[in-house]
C-alpha positions as CSV (number, residue, x, y, z in Angstrom):
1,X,94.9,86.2,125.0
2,X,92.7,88.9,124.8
3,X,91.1,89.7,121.1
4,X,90.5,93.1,120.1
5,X,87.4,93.1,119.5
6,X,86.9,92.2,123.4
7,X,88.8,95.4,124.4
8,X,86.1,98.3,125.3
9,X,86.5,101.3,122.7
10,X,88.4,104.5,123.9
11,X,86.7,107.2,125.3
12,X,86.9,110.3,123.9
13,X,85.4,113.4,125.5
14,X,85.2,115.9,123.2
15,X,85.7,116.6,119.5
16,X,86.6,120.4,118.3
17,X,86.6,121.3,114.7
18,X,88.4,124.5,114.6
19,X,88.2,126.5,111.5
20,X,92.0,127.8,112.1
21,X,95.1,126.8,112.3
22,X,95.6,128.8,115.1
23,X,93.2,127.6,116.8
24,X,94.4,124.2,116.3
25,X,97.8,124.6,117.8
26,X,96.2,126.2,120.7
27,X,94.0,123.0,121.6
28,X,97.1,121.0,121.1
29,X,99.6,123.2,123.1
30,X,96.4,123.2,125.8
31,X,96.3,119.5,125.9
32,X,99.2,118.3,125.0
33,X,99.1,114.4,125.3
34,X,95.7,114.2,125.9
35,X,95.0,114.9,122.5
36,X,95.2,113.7,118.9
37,X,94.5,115.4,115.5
38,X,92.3,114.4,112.9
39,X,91.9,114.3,109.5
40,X,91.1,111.6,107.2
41,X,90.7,109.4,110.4
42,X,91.2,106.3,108.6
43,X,93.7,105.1,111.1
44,X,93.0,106.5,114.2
45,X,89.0,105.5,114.0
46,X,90.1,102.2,113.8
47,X,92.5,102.5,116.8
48,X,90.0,103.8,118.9
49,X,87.3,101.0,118.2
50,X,90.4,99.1,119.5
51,X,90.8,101.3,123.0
52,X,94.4,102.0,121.8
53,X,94.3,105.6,122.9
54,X,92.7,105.1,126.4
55,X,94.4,108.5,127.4
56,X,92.7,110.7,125.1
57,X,90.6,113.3,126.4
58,X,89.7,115.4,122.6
59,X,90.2,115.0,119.2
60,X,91.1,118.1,117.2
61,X,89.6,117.4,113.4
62,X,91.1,119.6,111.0
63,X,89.0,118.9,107.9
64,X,87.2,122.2,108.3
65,X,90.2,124.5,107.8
66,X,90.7,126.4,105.1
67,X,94.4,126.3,103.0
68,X,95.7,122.9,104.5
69,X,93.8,120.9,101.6
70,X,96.0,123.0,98.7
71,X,98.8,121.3,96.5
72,X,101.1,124.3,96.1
73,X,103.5,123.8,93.3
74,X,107.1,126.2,92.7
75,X,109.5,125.8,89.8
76,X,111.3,122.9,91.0
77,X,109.3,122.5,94.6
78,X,106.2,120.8,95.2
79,X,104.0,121.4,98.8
80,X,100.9,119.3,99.7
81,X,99.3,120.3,102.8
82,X,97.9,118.0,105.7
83,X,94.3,117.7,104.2
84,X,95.8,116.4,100.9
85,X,94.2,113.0,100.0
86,X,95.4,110.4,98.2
87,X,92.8,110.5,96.0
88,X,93.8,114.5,95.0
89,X,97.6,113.1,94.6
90,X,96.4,110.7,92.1
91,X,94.5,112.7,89.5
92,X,97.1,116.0,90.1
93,X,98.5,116.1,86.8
94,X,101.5,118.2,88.3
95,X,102.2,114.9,90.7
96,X,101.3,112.6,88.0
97,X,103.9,114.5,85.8
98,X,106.7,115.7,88.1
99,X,106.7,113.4,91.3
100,X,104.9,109.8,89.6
101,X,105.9,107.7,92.4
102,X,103.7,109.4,94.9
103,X,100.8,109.1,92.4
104,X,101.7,105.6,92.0
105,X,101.7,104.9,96.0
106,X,98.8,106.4,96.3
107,X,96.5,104.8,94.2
108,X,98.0,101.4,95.9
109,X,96.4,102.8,99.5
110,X,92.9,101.4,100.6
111,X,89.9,101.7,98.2
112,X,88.3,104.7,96.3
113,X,86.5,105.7,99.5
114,X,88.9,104.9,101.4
115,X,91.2,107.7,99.1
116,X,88.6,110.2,99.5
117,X,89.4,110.5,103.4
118,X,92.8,109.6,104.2
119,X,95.6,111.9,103.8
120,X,99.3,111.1,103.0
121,X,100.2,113.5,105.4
122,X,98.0,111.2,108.1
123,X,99.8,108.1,106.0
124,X,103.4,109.6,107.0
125,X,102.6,110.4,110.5
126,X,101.2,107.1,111.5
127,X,104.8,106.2,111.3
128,X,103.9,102.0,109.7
129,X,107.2,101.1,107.7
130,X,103.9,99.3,105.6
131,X,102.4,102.7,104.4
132,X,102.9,103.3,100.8
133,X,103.5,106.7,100.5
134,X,106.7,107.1,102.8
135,X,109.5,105.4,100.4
136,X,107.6,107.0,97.1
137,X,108.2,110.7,99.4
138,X,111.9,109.4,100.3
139,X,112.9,109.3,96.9
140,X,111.4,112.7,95.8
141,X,113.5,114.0,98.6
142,X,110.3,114.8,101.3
143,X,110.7,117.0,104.6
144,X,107.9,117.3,106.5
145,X,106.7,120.8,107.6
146,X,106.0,121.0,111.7
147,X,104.2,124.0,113.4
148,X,103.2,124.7,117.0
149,X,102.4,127.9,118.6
150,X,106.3,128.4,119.0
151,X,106.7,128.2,115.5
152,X,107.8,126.2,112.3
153,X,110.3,123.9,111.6
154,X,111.1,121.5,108.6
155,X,112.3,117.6,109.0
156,X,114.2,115.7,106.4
157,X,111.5,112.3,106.2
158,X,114.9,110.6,106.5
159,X,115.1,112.1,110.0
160,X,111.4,112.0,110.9
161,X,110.9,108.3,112.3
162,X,113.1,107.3,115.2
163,X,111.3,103.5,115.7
164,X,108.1,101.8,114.7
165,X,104.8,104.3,114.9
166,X,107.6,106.6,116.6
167,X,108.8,110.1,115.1
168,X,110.2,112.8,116.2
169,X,106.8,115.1,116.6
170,X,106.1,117.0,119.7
171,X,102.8,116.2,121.5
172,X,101.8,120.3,120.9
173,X,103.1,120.1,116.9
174,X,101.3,119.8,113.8
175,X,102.6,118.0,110.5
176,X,100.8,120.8,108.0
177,X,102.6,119.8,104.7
178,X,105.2,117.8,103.0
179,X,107.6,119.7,100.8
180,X,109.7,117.5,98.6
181,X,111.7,118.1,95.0
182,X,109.5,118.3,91.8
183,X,111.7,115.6,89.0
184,X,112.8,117.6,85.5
185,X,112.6,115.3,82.4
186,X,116.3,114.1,83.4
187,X,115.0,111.4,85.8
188,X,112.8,108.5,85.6
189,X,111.3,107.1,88.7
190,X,108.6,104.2,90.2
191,X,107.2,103.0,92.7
192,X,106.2,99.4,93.5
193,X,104.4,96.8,95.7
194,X,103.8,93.5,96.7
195,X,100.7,92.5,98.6
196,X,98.6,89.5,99.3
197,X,95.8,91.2,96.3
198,X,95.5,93.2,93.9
199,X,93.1,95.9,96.2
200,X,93.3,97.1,99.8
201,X,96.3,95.2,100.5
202,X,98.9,96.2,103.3
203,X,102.3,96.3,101.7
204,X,104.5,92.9,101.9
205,X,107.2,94.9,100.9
206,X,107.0,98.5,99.2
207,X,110.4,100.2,97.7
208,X,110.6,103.2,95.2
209,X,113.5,104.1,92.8
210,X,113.8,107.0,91.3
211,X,117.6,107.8,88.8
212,X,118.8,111.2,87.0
213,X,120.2,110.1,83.6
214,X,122.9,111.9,81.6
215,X,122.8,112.3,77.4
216,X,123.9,108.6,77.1
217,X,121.5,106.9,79.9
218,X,124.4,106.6,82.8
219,X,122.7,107.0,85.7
220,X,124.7,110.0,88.0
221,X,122.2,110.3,90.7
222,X,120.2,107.6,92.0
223,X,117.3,107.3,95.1
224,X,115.9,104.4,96.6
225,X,113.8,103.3,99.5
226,X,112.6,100.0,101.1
227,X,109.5,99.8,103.3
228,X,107.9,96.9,105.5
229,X,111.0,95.5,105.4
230,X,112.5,96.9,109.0
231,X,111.4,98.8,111.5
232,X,111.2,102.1,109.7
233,X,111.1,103.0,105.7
234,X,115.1,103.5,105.0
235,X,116.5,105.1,102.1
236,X,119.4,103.2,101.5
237,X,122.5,104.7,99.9
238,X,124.9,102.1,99.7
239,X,122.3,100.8,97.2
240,X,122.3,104.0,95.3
241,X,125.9,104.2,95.2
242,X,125.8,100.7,92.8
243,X,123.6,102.0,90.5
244,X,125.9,105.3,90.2
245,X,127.8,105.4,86.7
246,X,125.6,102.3,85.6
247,X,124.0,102.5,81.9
248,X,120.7,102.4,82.4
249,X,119.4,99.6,78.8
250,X,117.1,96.9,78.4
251,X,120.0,94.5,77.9
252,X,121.8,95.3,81.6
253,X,118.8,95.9,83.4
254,X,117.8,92.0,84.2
255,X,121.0,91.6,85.4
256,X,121.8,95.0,86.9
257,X,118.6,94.5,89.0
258,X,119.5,91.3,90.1
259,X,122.7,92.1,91.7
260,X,121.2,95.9,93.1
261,X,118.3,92.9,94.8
262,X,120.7,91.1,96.6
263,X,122.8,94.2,98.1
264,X,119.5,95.2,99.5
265,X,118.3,92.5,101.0
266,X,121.7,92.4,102.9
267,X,121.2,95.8,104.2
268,X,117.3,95.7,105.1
269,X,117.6,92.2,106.9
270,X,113.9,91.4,105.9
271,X,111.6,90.9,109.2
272,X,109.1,88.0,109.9
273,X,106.2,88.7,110.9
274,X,102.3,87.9,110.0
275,X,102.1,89.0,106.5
276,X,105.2,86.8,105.2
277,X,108.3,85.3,105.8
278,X,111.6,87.0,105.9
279,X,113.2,84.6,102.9
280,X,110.3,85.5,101.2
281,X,110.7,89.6,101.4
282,X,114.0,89.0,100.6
283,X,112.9,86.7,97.4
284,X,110.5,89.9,96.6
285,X,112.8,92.3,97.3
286,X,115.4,91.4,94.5
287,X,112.7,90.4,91.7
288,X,110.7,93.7,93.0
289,X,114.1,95.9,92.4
290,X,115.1,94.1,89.2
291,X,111.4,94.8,87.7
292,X,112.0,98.3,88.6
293,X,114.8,98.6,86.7
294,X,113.7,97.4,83.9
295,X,110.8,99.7,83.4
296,X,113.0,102.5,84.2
297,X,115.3,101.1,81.5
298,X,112.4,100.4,78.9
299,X,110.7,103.9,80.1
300,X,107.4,102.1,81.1
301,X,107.3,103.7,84.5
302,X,104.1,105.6,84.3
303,X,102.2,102.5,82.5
304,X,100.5,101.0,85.7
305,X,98.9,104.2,87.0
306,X,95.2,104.3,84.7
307,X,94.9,108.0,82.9
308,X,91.6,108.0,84.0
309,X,91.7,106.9,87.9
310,X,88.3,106.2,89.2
311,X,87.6,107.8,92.6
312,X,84.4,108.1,93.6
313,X,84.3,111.9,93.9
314,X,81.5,113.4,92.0
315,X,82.3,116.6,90.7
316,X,83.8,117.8,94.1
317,X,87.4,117.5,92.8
318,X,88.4,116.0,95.6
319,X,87.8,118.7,98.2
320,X,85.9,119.5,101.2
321,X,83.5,122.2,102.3
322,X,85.5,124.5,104.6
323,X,85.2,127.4,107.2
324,X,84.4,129.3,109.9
325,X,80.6,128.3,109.6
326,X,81.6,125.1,110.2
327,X,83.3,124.9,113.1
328,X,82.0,122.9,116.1
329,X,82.4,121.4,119.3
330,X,80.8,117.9,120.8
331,X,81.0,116.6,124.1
332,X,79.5,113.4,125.0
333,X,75.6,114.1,124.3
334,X,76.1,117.3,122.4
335,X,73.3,116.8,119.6
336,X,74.7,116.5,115.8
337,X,72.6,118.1,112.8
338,X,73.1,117.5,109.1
339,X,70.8,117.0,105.8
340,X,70.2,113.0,105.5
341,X,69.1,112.6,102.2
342,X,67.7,116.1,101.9
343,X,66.0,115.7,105.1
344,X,67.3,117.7,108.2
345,X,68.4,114.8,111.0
346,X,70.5,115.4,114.3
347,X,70.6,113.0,117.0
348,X,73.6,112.9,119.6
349,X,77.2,110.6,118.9
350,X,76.6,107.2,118.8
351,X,78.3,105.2,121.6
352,X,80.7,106.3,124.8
353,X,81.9,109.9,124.7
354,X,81.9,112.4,121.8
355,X,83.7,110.2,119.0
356,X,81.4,107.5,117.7
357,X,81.4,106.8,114.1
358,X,79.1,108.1,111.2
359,X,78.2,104.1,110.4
360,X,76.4,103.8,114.0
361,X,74.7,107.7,114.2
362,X,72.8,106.9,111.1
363,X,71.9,103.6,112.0
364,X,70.6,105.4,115.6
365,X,68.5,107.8,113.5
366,X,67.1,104.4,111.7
367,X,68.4,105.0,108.3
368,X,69.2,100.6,109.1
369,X,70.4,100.8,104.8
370,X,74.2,101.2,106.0
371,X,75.6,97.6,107.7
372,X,78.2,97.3,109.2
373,X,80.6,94.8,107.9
374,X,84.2,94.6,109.1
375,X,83.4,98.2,110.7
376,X,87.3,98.8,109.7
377,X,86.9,100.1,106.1
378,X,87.6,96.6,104.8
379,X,84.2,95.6,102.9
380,X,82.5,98.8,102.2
381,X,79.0,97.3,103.0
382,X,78.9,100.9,104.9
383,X,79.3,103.1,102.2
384,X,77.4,106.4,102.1
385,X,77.9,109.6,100.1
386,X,79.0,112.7,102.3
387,X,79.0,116.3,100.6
388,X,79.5,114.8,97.6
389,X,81.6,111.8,97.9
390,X,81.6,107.8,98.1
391,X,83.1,107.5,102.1
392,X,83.1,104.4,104.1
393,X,81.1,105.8,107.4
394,X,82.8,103.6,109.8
395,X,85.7,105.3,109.3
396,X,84.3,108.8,109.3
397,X,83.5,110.5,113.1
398,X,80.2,111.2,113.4
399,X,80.9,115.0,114.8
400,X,82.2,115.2,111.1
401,X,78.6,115.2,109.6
402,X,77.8,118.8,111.6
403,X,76.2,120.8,108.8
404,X,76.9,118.5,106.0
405,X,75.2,116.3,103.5
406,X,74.4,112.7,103.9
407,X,73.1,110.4,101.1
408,X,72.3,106.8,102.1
409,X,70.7,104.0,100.0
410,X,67.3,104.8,101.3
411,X,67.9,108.3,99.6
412,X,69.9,106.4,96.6
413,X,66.7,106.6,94.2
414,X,65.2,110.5,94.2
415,X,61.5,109.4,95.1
416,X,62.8,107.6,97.8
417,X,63.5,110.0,100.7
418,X,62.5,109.7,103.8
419,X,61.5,112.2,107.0
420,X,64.7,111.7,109.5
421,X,63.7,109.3,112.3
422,X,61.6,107.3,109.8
423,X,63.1,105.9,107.5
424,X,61.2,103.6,105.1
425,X,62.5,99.9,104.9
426,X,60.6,99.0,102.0
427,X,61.9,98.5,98.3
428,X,60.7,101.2,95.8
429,X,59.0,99.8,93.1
430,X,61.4,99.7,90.2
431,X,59.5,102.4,88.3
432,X,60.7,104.9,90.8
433,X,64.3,103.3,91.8
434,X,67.3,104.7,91.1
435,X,68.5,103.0,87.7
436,X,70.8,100.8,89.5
437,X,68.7,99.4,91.4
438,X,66.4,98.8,88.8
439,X,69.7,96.9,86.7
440,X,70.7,95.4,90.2
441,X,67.4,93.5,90.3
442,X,67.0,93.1,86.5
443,X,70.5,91.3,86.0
444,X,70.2,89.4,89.9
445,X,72.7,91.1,91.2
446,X,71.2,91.0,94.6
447,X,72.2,87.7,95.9
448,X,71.7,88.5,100.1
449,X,71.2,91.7,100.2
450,X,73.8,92.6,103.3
451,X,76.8,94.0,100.6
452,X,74.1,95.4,98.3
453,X,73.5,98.9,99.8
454,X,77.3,99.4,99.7
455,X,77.7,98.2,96.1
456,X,75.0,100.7,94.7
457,X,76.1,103.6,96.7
458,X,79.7,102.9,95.0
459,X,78.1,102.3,91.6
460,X,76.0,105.5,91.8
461,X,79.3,107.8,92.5
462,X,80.7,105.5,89.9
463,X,78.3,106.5,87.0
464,X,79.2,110.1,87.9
465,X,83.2,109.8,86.9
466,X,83.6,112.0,84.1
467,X,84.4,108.7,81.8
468,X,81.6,107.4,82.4
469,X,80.5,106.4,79.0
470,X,83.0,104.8,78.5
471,X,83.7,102.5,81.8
472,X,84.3,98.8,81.1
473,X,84.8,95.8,83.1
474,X,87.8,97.0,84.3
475,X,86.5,100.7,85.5
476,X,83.8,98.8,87.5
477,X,86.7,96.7,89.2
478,X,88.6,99.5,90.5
479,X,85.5,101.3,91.7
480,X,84.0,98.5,93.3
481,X,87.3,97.4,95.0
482,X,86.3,98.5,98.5
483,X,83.2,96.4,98.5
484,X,83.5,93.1,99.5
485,X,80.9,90.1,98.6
486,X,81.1,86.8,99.8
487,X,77.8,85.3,98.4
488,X,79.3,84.5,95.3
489,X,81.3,86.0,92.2
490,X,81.2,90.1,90.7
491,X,80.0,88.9,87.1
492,X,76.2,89.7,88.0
493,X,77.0,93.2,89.8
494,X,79.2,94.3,86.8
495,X,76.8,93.3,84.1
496,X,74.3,95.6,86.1
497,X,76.4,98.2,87.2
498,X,77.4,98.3,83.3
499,X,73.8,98.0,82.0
500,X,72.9,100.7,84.2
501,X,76.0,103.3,83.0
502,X,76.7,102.1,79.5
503,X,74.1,99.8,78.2
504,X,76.8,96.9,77.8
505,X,75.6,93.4,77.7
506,X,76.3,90.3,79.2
507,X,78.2,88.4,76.9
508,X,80.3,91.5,76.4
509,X,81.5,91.7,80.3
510,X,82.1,88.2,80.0
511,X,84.5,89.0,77.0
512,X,86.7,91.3,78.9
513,X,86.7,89.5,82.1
514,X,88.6,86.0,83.0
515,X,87.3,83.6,85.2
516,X,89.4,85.3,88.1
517,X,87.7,88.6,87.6
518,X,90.9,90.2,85.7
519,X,90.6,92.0,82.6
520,X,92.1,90.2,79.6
């Protein structure tokens, strides 16, 4: 058998960033098949690495076009358009407030970087019954919003998926929003997850509830979805019919959840596959459905999702630079220019065709800081800062960087940068490093050095939360959750990363963290 890694990459002639929608749908109705869009790429870079889309001829990425990043909200109606990330979704307090499972689904998705590209728009289309985001939408009633140059049309997400990574989308259509049903103060809702850890786990299963009470807690409307369970995400409405003219307490919730648990299971038929066992989905599906009851019963739902998410953002709120000026188009060769660390650099794609990734172009310009780890957006030892925010560059297409900003760790410290083609490989002396570098050498938090440059690009963005004063052990755990390092424990990088923000000590991180790294 044939690994993946031993498959040659897919080849990929030309990348266009329109600045229009318009122009969009023409290159899609002009190429049909041949072509696949783009926005937070966090899939689809991955795929490609993989030669799983040997027929492509040009990727259309739609990150420069203005309006598709806006969360538009009506009386009773909420619309997030395709550039939406998961990371906006998360600190919206309209979503937070009015549609918490979504919030809750995506802050389970990938890392903080990770958050600040992909889309749930891109999570829907991908079509995995693993994604998060799909059963959260389900419940909140989602259709997806479909143009082409023929026109618009609207999909229940009920009706959207006809198999695995299989929908109902025309090769020359565009997914440019989700619409789905803002929740009044009638209902409470959740979503929840099992996974094999706590951070950039795939789902082992995935199901959100969501139930309308009356004036004495009887539950008259009720919404629920299962995912990575079956071939698709599937609301399931024999399910919802049980919990139908139930009273929703903390006394008939263990028991109520039980028996809801056990219809479901019947109805999915949990799958086997490499992630787990189908006895044990089924095992996770009835405790998973019981808990959820019970914090629906107990009101608790909106406990698990922190007030203050960290995501790595800066003071971008989320949002990319748009417009016309920013348009492009690559072929293979086609020379890419942007600012590396306040320097101007431009140099041509990286690898075969137009579509290399922003991890290999700046190692071909020589800034050799970024390493690639996993080069999937696993271990976030490729971590740079792009117009503002933390990204994982192996995940990010090189074409992307045309006319943006790029800060890597040998531009981390603000004496440290360097003429494009140049870079320096030698350590600043600490009187001139960034502060975290200086607490990263300080507290020996440097162990090999391969992780490092990741670590203190994800710190850096860190310190610039606005809670940063007051980040604990905790704070640095969710921010450093994309970065992976296998030299030894996290007890030196947080003591350093804390130093370095907060002035905390040593024996005070070791208070408020367990020997497993979990906050006590």
């Amino acid at each position: 058998m044939i690994h993946h890694v031993q498959i040659p990459a897919s080849t990929v002639q030309r990348v266009v960033t329109p600045s229009s929608l318009t122009d969009a749908l023409q290159l899609l109705a002009e190429y049909g098949e041949r072509a696949k869009p783009l926005a937070g790429g966090t899939d689809l870079m991955i795929e490609l690495d993989r030669g799983v889309h040997s027929e492509l001829d040009c990727l259309i990425d739609l990150t420069r076009i203005e309006g598709l990043g806006e969360i538009n909200v009506g009386a009773d109606e909420l619309t997030i358009g395709a550039l939406v990330t998961h990371n906006r979704c998360v600190t919206s307090e309209y979503i937070r407030r009015r549609a918490l499972p979504l919030a809750q689904a995506c802050y389970e998705v990938g890392s903080p970087p990770l958050r600040n590209r992909a889309t749930v728009v891109g999570n829907v289309v991908t079509a995995s019954p693993a994604n998060d985001t799909i059963s959260a939408l389900m419940v909140l009633d989602a259709e997806v919003v479909i143009e082409s140059l023929g026109g618009r049309r609207t999909v229940a997400l009920t009706d959207f998926y006809t198999g695995v990574r299989s929908t109902v989308l025309r090769p020359d259509e565009l997914v440019t929003g989700i619409k789905m049903r803002a929740l009044d103060k009638a209902w409470r809702a959740v979503y929840v997850k099992s996974g094999l850890r706590r951070a950039q786990a795939i789902s082992v299963v995935h199901l959100a509830l969501a139930c309308r009470l009356d004036e004495t807690d009887t539950i008259v409307e009720a919404r629920l979805a299962a995912g990575s369970v079956a071939p698709t995400v599937r609301r399931l409405a024999e399910a919802e019919q049980q919990l139908v003219g139930q009273r929703l307490s903390a006394g008939s919730a263990a028991e109520l959840g039980r028996g809801l648990g056990v219809t479901i299971a019947g109805l999915v038929q949990p799958i086997d596959d490499v992630r787990s066992s189908a006895d044990y989905r089924t095992d996770q599906l009835s405790e998973m459905t019981r808990r959820a009851v019970s914090v629906l019963a107990e009101n608790r739902q909106a406990e698990r999702l922190p007030a203050t998410p960290v995501t790595l953002a800066g003071s971008t709120g989320g949002r990319w630079p748009s417009g016309s000026s920013l348009a492009a188009d690559h072929g293979s060769g086609d020379v890419i220019s942007a600012r590396v660390n306040q320097e101007p650099c431009s140099g041509p794609p990286s690898g075969p065709g137009a579509a290399g990734t922003l991890l290999n172009w700046l190692r071909q310009q020589g800034y050799t800081g970024v390493k690639e780890g996993c080069a999937e957006g696993e271990c976030g030892a490729c971590t740079v800062h792009l117009d503002g925010m933390a990204v994982l560059a192996c995940l990010v297409p090189a074409s992307r960087v045309h006319g943006a900003q790029v800060t890597t760790i040998e531009g981390l410290a603000p004496t440290n940068t360097t003429p494009a083609g140049a870079p320096s490989v030698t350590e600043p002396a600490l009187s001139t490093a960034h502060g975290l570098q200086s607490a990263f050498v300080t507290h020996g938090a440097v162990q090999c050095g391969f992780c490092i440059p990741g670590f203190l690009m994800a710190a850096a963005k860190l310190a610039e939360e606005p809670h940063a004063e007051g980040l604990d052990a905790a704070s640095v755990a969710a921010g450093l959750s994309g970065n992976l390092c296998r030299c030894t424990g996290y007890y030196k990088i947080t003591e350093a990363v804390l130093a370095a923000t907060t002035g905390v000590g040593p024996s005070e991180v070791a208070a408020s963290v367990d020997l497993q790294g979990s906050e006590r």
